[in-house]
FITIDREN-988472 format. One record per residue: residue number from 1; x negated, y, z of N, C-alpha, C in turn; residue in one letter. Coordinates in nm, 2 decimals, m for minus. Each point is the difference from the previous one (the first is absolute). Example, Ala and Ser with C-alpha at 12.3 -4.5 7.8 and 13.67 -1.06 7.14 Angstrom:
# residues 2
MIVO   pos     n.c1     n.c2     n.c3    ca.c1    ca.c2    ca.c3     c.c1     c.c2     c.c3   code
MIVO     1    m1.32    m0.57     0.78     0.09     0.12     0.00    m0.09     0.12     0.00      a
MIVO     2     0.04     0.11    m0.07    m0.09     0.11     0.00     0.08     0.11     0.08      s
***
This chain:
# residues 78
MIVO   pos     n.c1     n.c2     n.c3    ca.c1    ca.c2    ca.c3     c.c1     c.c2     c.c3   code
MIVO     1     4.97    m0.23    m7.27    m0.01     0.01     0.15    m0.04    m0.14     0.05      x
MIVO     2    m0.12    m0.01     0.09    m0.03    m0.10     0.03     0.07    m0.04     0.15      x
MIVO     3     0.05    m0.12     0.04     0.04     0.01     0.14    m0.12    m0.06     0.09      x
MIVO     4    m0.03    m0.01     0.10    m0.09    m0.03     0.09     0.07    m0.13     0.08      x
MIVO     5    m0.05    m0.09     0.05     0.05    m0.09     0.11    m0.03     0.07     0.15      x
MIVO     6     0.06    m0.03     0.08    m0.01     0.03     0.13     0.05    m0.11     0.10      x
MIVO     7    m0.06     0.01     0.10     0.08    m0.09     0.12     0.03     0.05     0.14      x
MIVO     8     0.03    m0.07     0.09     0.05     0.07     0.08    m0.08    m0.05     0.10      x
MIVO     9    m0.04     0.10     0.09    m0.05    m0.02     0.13     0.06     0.10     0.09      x
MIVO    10    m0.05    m0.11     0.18     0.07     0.15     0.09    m0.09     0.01     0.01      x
MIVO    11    m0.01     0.12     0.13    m0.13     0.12     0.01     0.00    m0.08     0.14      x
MIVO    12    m0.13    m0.03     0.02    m0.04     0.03     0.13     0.03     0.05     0.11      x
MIVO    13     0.02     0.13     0.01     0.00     0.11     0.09     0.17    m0.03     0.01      x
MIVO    14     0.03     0.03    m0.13     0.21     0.09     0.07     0.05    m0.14    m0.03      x
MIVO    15    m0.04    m0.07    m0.09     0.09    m0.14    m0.02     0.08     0.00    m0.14      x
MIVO    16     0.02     0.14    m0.06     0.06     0.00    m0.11    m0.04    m0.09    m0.16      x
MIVO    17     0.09    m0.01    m0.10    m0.05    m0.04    m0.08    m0.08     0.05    m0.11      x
MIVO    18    m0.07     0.01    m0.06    m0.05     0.01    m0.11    m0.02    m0.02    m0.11      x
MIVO    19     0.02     0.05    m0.08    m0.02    m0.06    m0.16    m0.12     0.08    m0.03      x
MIVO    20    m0.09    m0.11    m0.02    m0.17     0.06    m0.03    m0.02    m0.05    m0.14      x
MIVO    21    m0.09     0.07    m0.11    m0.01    m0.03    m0.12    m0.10    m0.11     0.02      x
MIVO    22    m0.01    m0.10    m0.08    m0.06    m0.15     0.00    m0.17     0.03     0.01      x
MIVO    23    m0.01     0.10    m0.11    m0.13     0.06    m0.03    m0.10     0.05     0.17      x
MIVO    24     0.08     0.04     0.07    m0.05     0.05     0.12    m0.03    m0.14     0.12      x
MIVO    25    m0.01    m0.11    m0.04    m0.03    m0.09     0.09    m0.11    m0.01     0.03      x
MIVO    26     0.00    m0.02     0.16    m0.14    m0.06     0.05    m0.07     0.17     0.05      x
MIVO    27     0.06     0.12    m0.07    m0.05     0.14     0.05     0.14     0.06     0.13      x
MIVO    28    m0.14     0.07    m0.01     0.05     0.10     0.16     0.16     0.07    m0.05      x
MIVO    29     0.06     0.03     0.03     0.14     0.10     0.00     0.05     0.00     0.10      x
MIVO    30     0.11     0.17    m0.06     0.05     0.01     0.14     0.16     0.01     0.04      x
MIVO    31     0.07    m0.05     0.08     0.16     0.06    m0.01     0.06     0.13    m0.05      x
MIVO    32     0.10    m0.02    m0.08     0.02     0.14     0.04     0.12     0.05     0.06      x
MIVO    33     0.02    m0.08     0.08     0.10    m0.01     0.10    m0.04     0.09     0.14      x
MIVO    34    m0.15    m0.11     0.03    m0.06     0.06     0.13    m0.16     0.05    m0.01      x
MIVO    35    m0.01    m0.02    m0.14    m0.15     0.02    m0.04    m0.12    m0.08     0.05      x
MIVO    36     0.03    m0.10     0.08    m0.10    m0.10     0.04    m0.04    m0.08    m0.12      x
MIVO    37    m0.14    m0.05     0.03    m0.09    m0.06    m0.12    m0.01    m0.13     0.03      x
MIVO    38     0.00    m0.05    m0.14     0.00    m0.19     0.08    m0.07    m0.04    m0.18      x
MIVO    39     0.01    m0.13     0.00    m0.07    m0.07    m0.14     0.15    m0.09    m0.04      x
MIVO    40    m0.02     0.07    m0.12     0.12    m0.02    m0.06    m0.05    m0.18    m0.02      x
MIVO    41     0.12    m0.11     0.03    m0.03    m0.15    m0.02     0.14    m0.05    m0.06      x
MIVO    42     0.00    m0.07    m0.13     0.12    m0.05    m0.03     0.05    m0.15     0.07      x
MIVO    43     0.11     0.02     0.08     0.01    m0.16     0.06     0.09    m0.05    m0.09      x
MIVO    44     0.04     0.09    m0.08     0.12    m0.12    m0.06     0.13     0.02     0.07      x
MIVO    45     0.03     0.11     0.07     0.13     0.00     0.11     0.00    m0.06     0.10      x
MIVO    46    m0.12    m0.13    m0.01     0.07    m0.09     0.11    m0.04     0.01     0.13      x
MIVO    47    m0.09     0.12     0.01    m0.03     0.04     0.15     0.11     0.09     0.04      x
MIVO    48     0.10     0.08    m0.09     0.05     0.14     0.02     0.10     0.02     0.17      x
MIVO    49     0.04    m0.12     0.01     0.08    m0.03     0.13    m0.06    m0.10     0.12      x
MIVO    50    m0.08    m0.04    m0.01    m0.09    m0.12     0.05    m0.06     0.06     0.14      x
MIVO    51    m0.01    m0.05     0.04    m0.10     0.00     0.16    m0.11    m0.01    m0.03      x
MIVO    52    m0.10    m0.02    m0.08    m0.13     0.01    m0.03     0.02     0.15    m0.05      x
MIVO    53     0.08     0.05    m0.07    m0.06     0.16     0.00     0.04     0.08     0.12      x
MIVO    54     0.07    m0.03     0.06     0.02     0.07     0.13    m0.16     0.00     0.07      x
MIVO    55    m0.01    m0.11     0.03    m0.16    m0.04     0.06    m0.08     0.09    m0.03      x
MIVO    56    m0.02     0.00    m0.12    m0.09     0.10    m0.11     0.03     0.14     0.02      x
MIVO    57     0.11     0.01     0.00     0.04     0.15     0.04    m0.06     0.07     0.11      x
MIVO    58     0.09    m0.09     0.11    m0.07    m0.01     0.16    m0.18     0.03    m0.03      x
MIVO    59    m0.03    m0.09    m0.05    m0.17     0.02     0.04    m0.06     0.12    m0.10      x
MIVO    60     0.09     0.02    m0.07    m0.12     0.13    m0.12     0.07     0.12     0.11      x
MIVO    61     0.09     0.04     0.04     0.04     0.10     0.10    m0.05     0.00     0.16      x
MIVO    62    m0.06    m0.13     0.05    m0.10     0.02     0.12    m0.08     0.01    m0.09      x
MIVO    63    m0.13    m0.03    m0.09    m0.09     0.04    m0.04    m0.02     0.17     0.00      x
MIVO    64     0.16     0.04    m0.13    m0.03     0.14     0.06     0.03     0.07     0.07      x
MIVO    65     0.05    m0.05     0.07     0.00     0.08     0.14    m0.18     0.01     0.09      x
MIVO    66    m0.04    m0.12     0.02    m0.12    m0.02     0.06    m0.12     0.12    m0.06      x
MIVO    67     0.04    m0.04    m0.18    m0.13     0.12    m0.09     0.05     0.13     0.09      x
MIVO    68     0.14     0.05     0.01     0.00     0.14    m0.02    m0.02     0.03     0.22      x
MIVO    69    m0.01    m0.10     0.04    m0.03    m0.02     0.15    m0.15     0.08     0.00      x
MIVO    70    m0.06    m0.13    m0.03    m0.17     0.01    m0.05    m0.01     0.17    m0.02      x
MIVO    71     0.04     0.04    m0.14    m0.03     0.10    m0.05     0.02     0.13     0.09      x
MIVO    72     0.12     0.02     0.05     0.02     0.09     0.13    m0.10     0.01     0.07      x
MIVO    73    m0.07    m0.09     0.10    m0.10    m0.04     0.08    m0.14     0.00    m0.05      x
MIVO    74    m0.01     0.06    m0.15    m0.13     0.01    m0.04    m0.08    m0.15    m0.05      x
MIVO    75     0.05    m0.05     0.01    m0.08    m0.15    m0.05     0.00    m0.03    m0.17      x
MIVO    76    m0.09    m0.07    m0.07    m0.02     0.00    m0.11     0.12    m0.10     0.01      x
MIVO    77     0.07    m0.03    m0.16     0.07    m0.10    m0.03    m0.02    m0.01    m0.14      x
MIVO    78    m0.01    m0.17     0.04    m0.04    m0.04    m0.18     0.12    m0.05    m0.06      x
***
């Protein structure tokens, strides 16, 4: 049996934690909490309670808010 490493990240969207396999860094995944998609990044824990991911949070949830704004209203979104 081989074991895998993993680390832990919160999600973006709901804030929960995660344990993501190491192998999946730097790619797209998704919760599966809330199923929102974000890029799995290993900080090492030391963002996990920090005010810089709150920031981060805050701004990837106006972003999608604004894409899925746009998209309602017919406008291209890149």
């Amino acid at each position: 049996m081989v074991l895998k490493s993993h680390f832990l990240q919160e999600c973006p969207v709901c804030g929960r934690p995660l344990e993501i396999l190491k192998e999946h860094l730097g790619e797209r995944v998704s919760c599966c909490h809330c199923g929102g998609y974000f890029v799995a990044d290993d900080f090492g824990g030391k963002d996990l309670r920090g005010g810089n991911l709150l920031m981060r949070r805050a701004d990837y949830l106006l972003q999608l808010a604004t894409r899925r704004l746009h998209l309602s209203q017919g406008f291209a979104v890149s």
